[in-house]
N, C-alpha and C positions, 0 to 999 in steps of 0.2 A: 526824226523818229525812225525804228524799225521800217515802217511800209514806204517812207521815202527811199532809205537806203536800197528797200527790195524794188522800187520804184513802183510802186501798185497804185493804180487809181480803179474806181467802180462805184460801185452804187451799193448799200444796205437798206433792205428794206424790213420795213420794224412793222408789227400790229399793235396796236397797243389802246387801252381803254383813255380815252378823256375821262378827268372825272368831273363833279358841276363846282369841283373848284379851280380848275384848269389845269393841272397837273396829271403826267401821262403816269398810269401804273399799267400794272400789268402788261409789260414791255416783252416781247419777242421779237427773233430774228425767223423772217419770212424765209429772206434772201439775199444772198450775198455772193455778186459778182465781179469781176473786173480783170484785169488783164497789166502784165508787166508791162509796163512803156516801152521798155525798150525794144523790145517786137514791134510794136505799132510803130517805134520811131524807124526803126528797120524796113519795115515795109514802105512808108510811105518815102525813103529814102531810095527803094530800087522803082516804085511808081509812081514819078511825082507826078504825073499828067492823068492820072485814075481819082475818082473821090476815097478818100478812108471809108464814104457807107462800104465801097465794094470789100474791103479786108476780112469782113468778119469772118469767112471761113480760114484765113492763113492765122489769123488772131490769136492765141489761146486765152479762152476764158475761163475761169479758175473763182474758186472761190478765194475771198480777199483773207482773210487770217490777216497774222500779224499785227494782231491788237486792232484793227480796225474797225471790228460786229460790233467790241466794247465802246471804244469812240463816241461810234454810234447812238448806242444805250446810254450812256454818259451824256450827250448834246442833246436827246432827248427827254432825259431825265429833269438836264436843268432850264429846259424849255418850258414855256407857258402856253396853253394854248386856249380858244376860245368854248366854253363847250358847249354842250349841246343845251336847247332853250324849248319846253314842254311849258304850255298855261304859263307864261313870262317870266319862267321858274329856270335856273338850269340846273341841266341832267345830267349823268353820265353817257357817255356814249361808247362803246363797246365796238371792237376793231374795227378801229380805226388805221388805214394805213398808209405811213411815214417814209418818204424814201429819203436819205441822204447819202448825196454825192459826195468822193472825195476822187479830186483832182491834183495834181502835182504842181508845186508854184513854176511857175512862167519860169523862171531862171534855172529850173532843173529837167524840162520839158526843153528848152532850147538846148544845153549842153547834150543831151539825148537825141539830138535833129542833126548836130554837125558832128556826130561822131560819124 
C-alpha cells in the first residue's frame, strides 16, 4: 500500500460514539501520528548501544496521511464493540476513544535496519 511504500507507521486516534447496538458512528480523527521508518531505522543504526525511547527528538513526527486516518475509520467502522449497559439495558456511549496502531511488517522493518 501507499504508507508501506512511504514506510510510515503511527498511531490514529478516532472518538467516536458506541451505540447500544455496538456499532461505532459518529467516527472522528483526534489524532494522527507517526514517523517514516526509515529515520528511526537510521538512527538506531548510528546508535545501536542508546534505547530508541532516547530518538524522539532526532525522530520526525508527522502526521500519517496516506490513506491511513481512512484505514482507520474503515477498521473501526467494521468493528464491534460492547456498549455501554444503563438499568441492564444498553446505551450509547458517547466519545469514546479508539487508538489504532499501524506498524510495518517485520520483513520491511528488517530490510530498513540493514540498509
Amino acid at each position: 500500500s501507499e504508507a508501506i511504500d512511504a514506510r510510515l507507521e503511527g498511531i490514529v486516534t478516532l472518538v467516536i460514539t458506541v451505540g447500544a447496538d455496538g456499532k461505532a458512528h459518529d467516527i472522528r480523527v483526534k489524532d494522527s501520528r507517526g514517523q517514516h521508518f526509515e529515520f528511526a531505522a537510521s538512527w538506531i543504526r548510528r546508535n545501536p548501544d542508546r534505547p530508541f525511547s532516547e530518538a524522539a527528538e532526532d525522530v520526525k513526527v508527522q502526521p500519517l496521511g496516506h490513506g491511513l486516518e481512512e484505514a482507520a475509520i474503515q477498521c473501526v467502522r467494521d468493528s464491534s464493540f460492547n456498549p455501554g449497559v444503563q438499568d441492564g439495558q444498553p446505551v450509547e456511549t458517547q466519545d469514546f476513544e479508539v487508538k489504532v496502531k499501524f506498524r510495518l511488517p517485520d520483513e520491511v522493518r528488517a530490510l530498513e535496519l540493514r540498509k
